[in-house]
C-alpha positions as CSV (number, residue, x, y, z in Angstrom):
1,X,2.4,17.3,1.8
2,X,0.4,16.2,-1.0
3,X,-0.4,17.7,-4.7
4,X,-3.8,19.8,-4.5
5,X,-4.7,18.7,-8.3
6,X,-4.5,14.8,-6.7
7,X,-4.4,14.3,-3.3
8,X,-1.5,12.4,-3.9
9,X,2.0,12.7,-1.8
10,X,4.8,14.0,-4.8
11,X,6.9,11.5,-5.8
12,X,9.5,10.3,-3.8
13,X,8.1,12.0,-0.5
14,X,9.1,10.2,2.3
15,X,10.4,6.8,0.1
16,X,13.2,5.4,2.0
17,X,16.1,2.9,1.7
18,X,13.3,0.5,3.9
19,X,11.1,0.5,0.5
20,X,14.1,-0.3,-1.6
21,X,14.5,-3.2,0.6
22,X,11.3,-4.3,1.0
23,X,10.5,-4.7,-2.6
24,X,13.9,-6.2,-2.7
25,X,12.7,-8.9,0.0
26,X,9.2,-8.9,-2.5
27,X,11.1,-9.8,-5.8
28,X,13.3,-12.2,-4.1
29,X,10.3,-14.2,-2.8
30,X,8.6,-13.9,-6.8
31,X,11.5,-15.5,-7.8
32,X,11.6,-18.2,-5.2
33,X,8.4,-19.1,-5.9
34,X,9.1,-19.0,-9.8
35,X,6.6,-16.5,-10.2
36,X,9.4,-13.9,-12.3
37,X,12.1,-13.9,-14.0
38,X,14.5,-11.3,-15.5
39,X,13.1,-9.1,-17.6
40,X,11.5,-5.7,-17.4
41,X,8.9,-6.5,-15.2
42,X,11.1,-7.7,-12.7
43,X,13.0,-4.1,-13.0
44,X,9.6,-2.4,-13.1
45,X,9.2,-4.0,-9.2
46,X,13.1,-3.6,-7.9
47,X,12.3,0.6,-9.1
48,X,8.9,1.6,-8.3
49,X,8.1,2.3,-5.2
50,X,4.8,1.3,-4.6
51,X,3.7,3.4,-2.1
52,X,4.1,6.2,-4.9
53,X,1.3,4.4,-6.6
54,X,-1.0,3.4,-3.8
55,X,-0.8,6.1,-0.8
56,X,-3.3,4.8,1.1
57,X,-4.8,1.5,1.6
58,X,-7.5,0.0,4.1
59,X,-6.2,-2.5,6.8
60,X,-8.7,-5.0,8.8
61,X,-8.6,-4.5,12.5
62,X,-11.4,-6.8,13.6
63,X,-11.7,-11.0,14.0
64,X,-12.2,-12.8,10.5
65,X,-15.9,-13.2,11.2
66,X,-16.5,-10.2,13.1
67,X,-19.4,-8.6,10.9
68,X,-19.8,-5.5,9.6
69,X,-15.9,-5.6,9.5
70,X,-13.4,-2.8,10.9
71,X,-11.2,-1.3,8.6
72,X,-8.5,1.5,8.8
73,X,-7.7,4.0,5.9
74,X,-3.8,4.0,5.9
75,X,-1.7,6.6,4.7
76,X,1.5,7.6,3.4
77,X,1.6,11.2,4.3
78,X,1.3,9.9,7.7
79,X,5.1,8.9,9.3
80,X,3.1,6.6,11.9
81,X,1.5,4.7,9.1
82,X,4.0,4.0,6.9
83,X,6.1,0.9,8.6
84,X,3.0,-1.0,8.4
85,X,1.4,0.5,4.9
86,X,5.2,-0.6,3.9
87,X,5.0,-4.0,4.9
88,X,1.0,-3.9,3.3
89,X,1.9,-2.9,0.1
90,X,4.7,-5.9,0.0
91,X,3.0,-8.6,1.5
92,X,2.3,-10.2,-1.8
93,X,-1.0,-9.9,-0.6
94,X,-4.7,-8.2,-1.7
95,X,-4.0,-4.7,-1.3
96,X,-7.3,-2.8,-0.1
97,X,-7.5,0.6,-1.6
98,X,-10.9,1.4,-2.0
99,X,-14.0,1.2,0.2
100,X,-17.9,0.7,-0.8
101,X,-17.2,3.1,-3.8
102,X,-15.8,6.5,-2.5
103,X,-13.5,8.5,-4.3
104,X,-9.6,7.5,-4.0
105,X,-8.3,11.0,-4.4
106,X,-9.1,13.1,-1.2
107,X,-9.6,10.7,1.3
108,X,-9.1,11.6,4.9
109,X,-7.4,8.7,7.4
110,X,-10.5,6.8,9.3
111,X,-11.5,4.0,10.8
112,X,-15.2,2.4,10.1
113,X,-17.3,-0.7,10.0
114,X,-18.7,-1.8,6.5
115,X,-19.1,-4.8,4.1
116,X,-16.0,-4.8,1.5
């Protein structure tokens, strides 16, 4: 279900104890690394569940240097996407959430080829 002002899922929908670990597993790692410390950023990351803030976000599913690229629209409001949109969002990676300038509100799950 999402909002029909945003296109956004309402807070909290479908968030489960797996996020709360997850950016548990994230922090720990920050702090390993020395990249945080206590404070309220670090509080900021243990409450917010990202996938409240980012939805949706694009995955690759082609080789490296397979040109135009293949990428995959992921998204929350979809139970089948959400272990690995999860795991995405906390990779401590570049999180894809836009693609060659369309709108971020709205967006329909796809797959494509195109030049990021």
């Amino acid at each position: 279900m999402t909002s029909q002002s945003t296109g956004l899922a309402p807070a909290g929908a479908g968030v489960s104890l797996g996020s709360a670990a997850s950016r548990a597993r994230m922090v720990s790692g920050l702090e390993e690394a020395g990249d945080l410390a206590a404070g309220p950023v670090r509080d900021a990351l243990l409450a917010l569940a990202r996938e409240v803030l980012m939805p949706q976000a694009y995955v690759r599913r082609s080789a490296p240097d397979e040109m135009p690229p293949v990428w995959e629209l992921l998204d929350w409001a979809r139970a089948e996407d959400r272990e690995e949109l999860r795991e995405l969002l906390h990779s401590g990676g570049s999180v894809p959430v836009q693609h060659a300038g369309e709108a971020i509100l709205g967006r329909v799950r796809a797959r494509g080829r195109g030049v990021r």
